[in-house]
LOLOMI-718657 format. One record per residue (C-alpha): residue number from 1; residue in one letter; chain; x, y, z. Coordinates in steps of 0.1 Angstrom, whole numbers. Example, Ala and Ser with C-alpha at 12.3 -4.5 7.8 and 13.67 -1.06 7.14 Angstrom:
# residues 2
     i   aa   ch       X       Y       Z
     1    A    A     123     -45      78
     2    S    A     137     -11      71
//
This chain:
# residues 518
     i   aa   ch       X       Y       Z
     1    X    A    -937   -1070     334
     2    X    A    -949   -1051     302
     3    X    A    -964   -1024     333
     4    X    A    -933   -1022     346
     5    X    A    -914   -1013     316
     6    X    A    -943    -988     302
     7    X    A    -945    -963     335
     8    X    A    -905    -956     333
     9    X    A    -910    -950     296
    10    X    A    -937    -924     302
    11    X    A    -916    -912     327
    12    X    A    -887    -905     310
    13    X    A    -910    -890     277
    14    X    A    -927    -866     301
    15    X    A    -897    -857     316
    16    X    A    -880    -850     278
    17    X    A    -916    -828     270
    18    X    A    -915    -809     302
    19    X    A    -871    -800     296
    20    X    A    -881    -794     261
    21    X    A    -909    -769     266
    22    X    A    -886    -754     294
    23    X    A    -859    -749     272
    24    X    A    -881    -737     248
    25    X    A    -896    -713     271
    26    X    A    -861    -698     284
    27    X    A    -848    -696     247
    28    X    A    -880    -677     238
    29    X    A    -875    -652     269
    30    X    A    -838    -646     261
    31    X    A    -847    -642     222
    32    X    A    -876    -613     237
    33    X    A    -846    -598     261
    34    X    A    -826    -593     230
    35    X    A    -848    -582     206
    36    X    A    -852    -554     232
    37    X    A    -817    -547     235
    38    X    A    -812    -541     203
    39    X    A    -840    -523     198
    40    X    A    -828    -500     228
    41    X    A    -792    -502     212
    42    X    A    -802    -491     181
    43    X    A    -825    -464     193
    44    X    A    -793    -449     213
    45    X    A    -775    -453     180
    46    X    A    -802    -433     161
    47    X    A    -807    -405     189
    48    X    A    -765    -402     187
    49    X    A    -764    -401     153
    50    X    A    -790    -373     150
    51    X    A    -772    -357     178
    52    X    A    -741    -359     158
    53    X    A    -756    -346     125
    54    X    A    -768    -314     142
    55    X    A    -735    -313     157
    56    X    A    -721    -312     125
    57    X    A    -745    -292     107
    58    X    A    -740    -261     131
    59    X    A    -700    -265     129
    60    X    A    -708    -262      89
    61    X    A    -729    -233      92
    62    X    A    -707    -212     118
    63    X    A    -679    -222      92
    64    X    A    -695    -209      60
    65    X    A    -701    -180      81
    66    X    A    -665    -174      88
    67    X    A    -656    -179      53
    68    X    A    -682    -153      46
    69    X    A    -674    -128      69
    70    X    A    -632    -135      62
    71    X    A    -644    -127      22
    72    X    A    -662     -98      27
    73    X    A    -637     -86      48
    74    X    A    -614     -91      22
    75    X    A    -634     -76      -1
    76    X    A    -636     -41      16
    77    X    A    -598     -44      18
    78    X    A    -597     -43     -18
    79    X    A    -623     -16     -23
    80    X    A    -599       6       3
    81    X    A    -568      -2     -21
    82    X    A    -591       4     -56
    83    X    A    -602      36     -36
    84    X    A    -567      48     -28
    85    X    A    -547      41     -61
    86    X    A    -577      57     -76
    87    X    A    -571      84     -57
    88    X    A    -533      85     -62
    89    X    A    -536      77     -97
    90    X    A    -558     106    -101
    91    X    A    -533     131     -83
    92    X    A    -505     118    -106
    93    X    A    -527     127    -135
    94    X    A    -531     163    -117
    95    X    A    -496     170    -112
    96    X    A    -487     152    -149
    97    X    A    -507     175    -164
    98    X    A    -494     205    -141
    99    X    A    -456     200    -153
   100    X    A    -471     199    -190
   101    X    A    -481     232    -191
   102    X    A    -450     244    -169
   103    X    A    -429     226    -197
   104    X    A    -449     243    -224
   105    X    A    -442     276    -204
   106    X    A    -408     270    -201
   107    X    A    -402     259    -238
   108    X    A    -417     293    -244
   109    X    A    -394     311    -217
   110    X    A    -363     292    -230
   111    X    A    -372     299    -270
   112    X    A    -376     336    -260
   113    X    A    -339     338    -239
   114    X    A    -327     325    -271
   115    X    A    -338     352    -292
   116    X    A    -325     373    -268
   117    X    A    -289     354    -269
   118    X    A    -284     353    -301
   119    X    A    -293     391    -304
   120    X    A    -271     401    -274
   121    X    A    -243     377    -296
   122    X    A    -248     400    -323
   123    X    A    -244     432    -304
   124    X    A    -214     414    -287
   125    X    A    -196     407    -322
   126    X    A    -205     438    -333
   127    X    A    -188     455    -299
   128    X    A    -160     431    -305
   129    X    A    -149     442    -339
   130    X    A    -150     476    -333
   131    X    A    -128     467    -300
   132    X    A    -104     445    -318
   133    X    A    -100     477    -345
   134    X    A     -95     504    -315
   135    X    A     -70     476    -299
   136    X    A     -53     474    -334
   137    X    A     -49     513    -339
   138    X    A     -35     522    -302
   139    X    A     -13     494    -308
   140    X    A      -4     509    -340
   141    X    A      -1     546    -321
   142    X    A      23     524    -286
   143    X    A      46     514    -314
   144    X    A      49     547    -334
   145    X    A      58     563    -299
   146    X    A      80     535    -280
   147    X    A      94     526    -312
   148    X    A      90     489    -303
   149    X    A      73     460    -318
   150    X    A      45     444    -305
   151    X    A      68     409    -302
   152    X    A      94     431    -286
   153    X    A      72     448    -261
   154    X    A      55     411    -252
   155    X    A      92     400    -249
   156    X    A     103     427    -224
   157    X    A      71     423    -203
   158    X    A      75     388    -205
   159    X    A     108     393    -188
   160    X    A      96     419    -161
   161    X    A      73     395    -150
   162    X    A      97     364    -149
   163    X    A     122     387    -126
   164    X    A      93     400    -109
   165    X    A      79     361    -107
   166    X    A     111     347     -95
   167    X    A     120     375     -69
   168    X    A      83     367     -57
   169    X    A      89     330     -54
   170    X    A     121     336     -37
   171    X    A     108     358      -9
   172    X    A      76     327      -7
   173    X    A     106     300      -3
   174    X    A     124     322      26
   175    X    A      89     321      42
   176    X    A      85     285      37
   177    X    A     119     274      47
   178    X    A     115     296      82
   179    X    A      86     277      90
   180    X    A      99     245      77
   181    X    A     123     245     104
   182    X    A     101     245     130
   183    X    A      93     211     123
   184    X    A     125     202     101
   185    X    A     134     174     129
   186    X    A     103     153     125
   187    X    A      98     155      91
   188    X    A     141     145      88
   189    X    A     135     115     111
   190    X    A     103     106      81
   191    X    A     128     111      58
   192    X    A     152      91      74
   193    X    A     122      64      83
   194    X    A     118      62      48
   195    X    A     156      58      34
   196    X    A     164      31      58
   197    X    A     133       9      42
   198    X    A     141      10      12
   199    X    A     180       6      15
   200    X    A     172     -19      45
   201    X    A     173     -50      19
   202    X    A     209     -43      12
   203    X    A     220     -34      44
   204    X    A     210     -67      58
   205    X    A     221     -84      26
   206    X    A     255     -73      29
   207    X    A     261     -66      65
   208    X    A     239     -91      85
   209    X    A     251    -125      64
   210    X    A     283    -146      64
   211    X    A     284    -173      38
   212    X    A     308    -208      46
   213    X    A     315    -228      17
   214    X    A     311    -268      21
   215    X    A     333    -293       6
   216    X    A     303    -307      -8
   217    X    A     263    -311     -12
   218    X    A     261    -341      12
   219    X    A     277    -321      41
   220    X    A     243    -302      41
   221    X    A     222    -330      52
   222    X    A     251    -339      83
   223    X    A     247    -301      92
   224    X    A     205    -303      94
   225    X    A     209    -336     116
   226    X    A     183    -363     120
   227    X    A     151    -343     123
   228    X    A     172    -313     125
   229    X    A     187    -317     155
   230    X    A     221    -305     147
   231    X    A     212    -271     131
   232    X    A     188    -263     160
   233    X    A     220    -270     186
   234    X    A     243    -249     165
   235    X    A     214    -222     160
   236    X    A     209    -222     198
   237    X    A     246    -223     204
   238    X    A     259    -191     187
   239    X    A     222    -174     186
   240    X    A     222    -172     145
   241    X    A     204    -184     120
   242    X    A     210    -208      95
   243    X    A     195    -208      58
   244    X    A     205    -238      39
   245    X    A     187    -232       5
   246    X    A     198    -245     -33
   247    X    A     224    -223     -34
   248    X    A     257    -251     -43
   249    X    A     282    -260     -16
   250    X    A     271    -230       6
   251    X    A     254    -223      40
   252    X    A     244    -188      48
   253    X    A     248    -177      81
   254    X    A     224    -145      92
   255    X    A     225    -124     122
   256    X    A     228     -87     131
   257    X    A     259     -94     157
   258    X    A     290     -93     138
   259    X    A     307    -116     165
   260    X    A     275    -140     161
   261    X    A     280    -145     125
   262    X    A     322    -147     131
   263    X    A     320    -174     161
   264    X    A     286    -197     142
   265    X    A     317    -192     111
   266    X    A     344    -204     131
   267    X    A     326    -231     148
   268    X    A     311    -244     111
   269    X    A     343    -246      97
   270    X    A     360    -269     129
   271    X    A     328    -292     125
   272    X    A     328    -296      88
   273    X    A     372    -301      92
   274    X    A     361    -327     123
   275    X    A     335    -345     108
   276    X    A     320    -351     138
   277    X    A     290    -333     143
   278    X    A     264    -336     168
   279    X    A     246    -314     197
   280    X    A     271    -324     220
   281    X    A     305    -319     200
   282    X    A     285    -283     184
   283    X    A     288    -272     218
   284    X    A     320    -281     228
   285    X    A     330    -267     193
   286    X    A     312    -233     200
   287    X    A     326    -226     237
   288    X    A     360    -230     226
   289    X    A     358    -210     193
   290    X    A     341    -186     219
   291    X    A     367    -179     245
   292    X    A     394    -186     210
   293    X    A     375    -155     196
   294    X    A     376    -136     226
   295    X    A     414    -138     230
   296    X    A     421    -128     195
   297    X    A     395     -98     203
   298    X    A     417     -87     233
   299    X    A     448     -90     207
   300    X    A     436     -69     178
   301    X    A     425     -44     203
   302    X    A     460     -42     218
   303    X    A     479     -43     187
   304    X    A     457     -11     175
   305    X    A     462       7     204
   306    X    A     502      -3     195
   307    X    A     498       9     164
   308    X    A     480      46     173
   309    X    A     505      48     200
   310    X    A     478      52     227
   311    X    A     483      38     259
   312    X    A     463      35     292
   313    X    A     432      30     277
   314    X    A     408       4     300
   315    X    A     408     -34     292
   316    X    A     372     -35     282
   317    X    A     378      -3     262
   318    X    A     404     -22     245
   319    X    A     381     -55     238
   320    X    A     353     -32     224
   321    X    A     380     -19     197
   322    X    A     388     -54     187
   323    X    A     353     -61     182
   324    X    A     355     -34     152
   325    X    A     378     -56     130
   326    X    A     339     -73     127
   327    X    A     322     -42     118
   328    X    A     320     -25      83
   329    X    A     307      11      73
   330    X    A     297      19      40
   331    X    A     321     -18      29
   332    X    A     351       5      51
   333    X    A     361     -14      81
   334    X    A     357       7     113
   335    X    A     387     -10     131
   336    X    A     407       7     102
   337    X    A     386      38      99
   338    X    A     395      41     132
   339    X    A     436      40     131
   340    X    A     429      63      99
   341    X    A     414      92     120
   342    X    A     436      86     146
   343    X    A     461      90     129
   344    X    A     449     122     109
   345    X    A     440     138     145
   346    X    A     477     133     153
   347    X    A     491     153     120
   348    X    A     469     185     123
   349    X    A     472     184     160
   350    X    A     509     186     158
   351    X    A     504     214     129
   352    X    A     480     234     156
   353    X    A     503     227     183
   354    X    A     479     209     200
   355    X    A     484     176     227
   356    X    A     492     153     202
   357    X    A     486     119     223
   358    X    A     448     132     233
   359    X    A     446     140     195
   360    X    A     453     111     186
   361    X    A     432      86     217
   362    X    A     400     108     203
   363    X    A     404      95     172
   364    X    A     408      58     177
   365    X    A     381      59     201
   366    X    A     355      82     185
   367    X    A     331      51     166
   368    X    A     338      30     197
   369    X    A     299      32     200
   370    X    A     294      16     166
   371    X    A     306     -19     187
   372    X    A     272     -22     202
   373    X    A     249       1     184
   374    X    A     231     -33     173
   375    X    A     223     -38     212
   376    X    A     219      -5     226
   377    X    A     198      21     206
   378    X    A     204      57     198
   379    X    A     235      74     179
   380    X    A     265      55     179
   381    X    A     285      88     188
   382    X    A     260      89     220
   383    X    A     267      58     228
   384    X    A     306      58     221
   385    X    A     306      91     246
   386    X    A     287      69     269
   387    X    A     315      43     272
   388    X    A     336      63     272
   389    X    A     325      84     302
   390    X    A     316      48     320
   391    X    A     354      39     319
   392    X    A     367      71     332
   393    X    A     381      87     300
   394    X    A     386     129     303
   395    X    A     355     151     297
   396    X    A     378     162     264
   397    X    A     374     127     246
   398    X    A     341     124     256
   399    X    A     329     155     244
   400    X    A     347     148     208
   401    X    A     334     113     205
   402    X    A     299     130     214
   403    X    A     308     153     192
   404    X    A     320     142     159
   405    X    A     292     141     135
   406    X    A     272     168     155
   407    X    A     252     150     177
   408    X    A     264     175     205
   409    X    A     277     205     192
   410    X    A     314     208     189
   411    X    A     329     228     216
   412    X    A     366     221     216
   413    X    A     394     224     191
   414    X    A     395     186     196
   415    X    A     360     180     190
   416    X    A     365     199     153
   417    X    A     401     175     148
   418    X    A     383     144     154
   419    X    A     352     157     130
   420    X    A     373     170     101
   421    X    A     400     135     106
   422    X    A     365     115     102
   423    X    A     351     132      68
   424    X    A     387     127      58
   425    X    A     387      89      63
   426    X    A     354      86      53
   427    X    A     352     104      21
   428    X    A     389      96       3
   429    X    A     394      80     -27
   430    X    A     395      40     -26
   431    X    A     377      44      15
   432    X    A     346      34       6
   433    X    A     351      17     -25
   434    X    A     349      45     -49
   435    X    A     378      45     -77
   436    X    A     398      76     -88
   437    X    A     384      87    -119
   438    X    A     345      84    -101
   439    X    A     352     101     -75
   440    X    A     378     133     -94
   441    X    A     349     133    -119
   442    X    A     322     135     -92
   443    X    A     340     166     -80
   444    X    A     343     180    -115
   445    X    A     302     173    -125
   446    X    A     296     191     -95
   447    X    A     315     226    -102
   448    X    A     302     223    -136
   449    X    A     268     220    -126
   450    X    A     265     251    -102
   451    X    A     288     269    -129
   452    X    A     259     264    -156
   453    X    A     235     289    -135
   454    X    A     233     326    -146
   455    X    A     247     346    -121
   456    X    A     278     324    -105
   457    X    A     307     337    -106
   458    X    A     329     302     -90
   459    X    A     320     271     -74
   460    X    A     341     251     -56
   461    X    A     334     214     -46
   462    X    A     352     207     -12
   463    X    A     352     182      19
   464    X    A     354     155     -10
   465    X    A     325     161     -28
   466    X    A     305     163       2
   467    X    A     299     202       2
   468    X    A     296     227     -32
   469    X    A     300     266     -21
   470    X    A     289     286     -54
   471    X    A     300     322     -50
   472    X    A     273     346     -70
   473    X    A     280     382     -83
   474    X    A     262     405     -61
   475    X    A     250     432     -89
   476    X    A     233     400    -111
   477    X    A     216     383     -79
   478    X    A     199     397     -46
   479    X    A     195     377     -11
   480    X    A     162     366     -20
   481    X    A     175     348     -54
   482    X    A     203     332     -37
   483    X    A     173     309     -20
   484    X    A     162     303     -54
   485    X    A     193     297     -67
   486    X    A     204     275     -41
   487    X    A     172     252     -45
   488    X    A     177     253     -87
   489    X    A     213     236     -77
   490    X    A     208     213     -52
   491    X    A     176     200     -78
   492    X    A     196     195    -108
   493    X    A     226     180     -88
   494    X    A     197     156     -74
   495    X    A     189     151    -109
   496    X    A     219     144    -127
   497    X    A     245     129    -101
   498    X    A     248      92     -80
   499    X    A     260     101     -46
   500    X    A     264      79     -15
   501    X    A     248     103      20
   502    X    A     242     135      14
   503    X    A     257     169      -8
   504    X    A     254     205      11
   505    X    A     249     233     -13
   506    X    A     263     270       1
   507    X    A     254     297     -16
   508    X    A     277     332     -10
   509    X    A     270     367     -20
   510    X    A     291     389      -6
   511    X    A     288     426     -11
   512    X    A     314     447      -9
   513    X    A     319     488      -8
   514    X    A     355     503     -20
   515    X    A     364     536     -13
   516    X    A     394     558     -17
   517    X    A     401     591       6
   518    X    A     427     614      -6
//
């Protein structure tokens, strides 16, 4: 029993020493097969290492060599520069020492001229005074044989050169005027250019606005409409424009048509009476002040071609001279201005013994361009002739309404009628706005003025102050003076005098021979 427990004991012991010295074995083997690992590891590590150090080493060294060669590169540069501004710096010297002797030299030169200034000064006062005393005694001698003074003898020379001066300056303006006129028209139409710009701001300020009074301030915001709807229909309706600014109680209608401004009138004053006013009823308003206007058109022209006693004259003829009761000239309405030199044309027709009736159809119809001269450019007499001709009127009328302020020259006794009737119109006291006494003293300033020049023996202002012909005596002034003359008047009218257009200035000399035979 105690055998049979003992052999499985020694069993299981030797079995535990035998696993144990196994284990012990294989631990061992696998501590050896590390060690050796490591060892082979860390003997890669070292070789790497090394590797890497020499690596390093010869990346420093081609490094400091670069460096190197980068400084001593450098440094050359900066000998080269040291070199060269050495160099320059030593040329500067050179030349600065060059231009100090030339400056020395020239100090000398310019302190030796001086010498010889002030010695030639010297010589030249000296030559001077005995000049100023030979001066003084052949002046003394000229006055003991002219018997003049030396202030009279400067005075008559003095004169002789002022006649001598102007006749000179005369002959230079003839020159200048005959070449002026070669280009005279272009440098007119510059002129003209020029006048209409600046009197531009009161021609549209009195003839291209129409102002309608409101009943009150309120009416101004009925007018504009919600969002302005109502003053863009009306301004679309007649084709004006509407300015509705602080001024009180007033809207200002602007537009160069006369009939614009009359019909956008007519038609604010029905709305404002109505009261009711929106895009619809503005224009409803506007077409019947339209055809309203046009009828009393086609009466005023009839009743003034009633009035000239000039019949047969062609419907639309007769519409455009209604359309002139809506045209102004100068504040003179052309409607009137036109029965004027009508009937003007009639008198001296009848005087001349000419047809009075075409006389008189001339003159009614000669501004008929002036109508539509805001839609068709060029003259208004141009376009008047043109009318004219387009509704079959005689070559006569068309050639004086052509004619009348020289567009075409005149070549007809009619043509000359209708001219003179339209100065006469035009230029009478009251036509234009001009009272009595301005326009007799106008007339009077201007005889006075061209009577103040030396050498006029009358001048006479004519065609109502338009024109000045100064007659000249013919012993006191020559042709070429009368130039001179002429331009000394027309300055100091220019000068002294407010005229409306234009004043011609005539000059006359007239010589004249009288003889007796016995």
């Amino acid at each position: 029993m105690q055998y049979q427990i003992i052999i499985p004991l020694a069993a299981l012991l030797s079995g535990l020493i035998s696993g144990y010295a196994l284990n012990k074995f294989i631990a061992v083997k696998r501590m050896n097969g590390a060690k050796e690992l490591a060892m082979r590891i860390l003997d890669e590590a070292r070789k790497e290492a090394a590797a890497q150090k020499k690596e390093i080493l010869l990346q420093g060294r081609d490094e400091v060599l670069g460096y190197q060669r980068k400084i001593e590169l450098e440094i050359k540069e900066l000998e080269r520069e040291i070199k060269a501004k050495e160099k320059k710096f030593n040329e500067q010297t050179e030349k600065f020492e060059e231009r100090k002797e030339n400056t020395i030299q020239k100090e000398h030169e310019i302190l030796a001229a001086e010498k010889e200034l002030a010695r030639k000064e010297r010589k030249l006062e000296e030559g001077e005074e005995i000049l100023r005393q030979k001066i003084l005694a052949q002046e003394q001698k000229l006055q003991e044989i002219s018997g003049l003074t030396r202030e009279e003898a400067k005075s008559m020379l003095m004169d002789e050169m002022g006649d001598k001066a102007r006749h000179d300056s005369a002959k230079l303006m003839r020159l200048i005027e005959t070449e002026a006129r070669e280009t005279a028209d272009r440098k007119a139409k510059e002129i003209i250019s020029g006048a209409i710009q600046r009197y531009a701001g009161d021609y549209v300020g009195e003839q291209t606005v129409t102002a309608v009074t409101l009943p009150s301030e309120e009416m101004k915001g009925r007018i504009i409409g919600r969002e302005g709807r109502n003053i863009r229909a009306l301004e679309a309706a007649t084709g004006v424009d509407l300015i509705i600014d602080d001024t009180p109680e007033t809207v200002i209608l602007s537009a160069y048509s006369p009939l614009r401004r009359q019909v956008a009138k007519m038609a604010m004053e029905r709305l404002i009476q109505d009261g009711r006013i929106h895009p619809a009823r503005i224009e409803d308003i506007v077409k019947k002040v339209e055809q309203e206007l046009e009828t009393q058109i086609r009466e005023v022209g009839e009743q003034a071609t009633f009035d000239a006693g000039v019949h047969g004259i062609h419907p639309d003829i007769v519409r455009i001279l209604g359309q002139l009761k809506y045209r102004t000239s100068f504040s003179q309405n052309v409607l009137q201005h036109s029965l004027e030199v009508a009937s003007l044309c009639g008198m001296m027709a009848a005087e001349l013994g000419q047809d009075v009736k075409r006389a008189k159809r001339a003159g009614l119809l000669h501004d008929l361009g002036k109508a539509v001269d805001h839609e068709v450019e060029g003259p208004h007499a141009v376009i008047g002739a043109d009318l004219a001709k387009k509704y079959n009127e005689s070559k006569e009328i068309v050639h004086a309404i052509a004619a009348h302020h020289e567009d075409t020259p005149p070549k007809s006794i009619l043509a000359v009628l209708v001219q003179a009737a339209d100065s006469l119109s035009g230029a009478r006291p009251g036509a234009r706005k001009e009272l009595l006494e301005n326009y007799v003293k106008r007339l009077e300033d201007l005889e006075n003025i061209a009577d103040g020049f030396d050498g006029v023996s009358k001048a006479y202002a004519i065609q109502a102050g338009r024109e000045v012909r100064v007659m000249v005596n013919s012993e006191s002034v020559d042709d070429d003076a009368t130039y001179l003359l002429c331009k000394d008047i027309t300055d100091k009218i220019e000068r002294n005098l407010t005229y409306p257009g234009q004043i011609r200035v005539t000059v006359i000399r007239e010589r004249r021979a009288v003889g007796y035979a016995k």
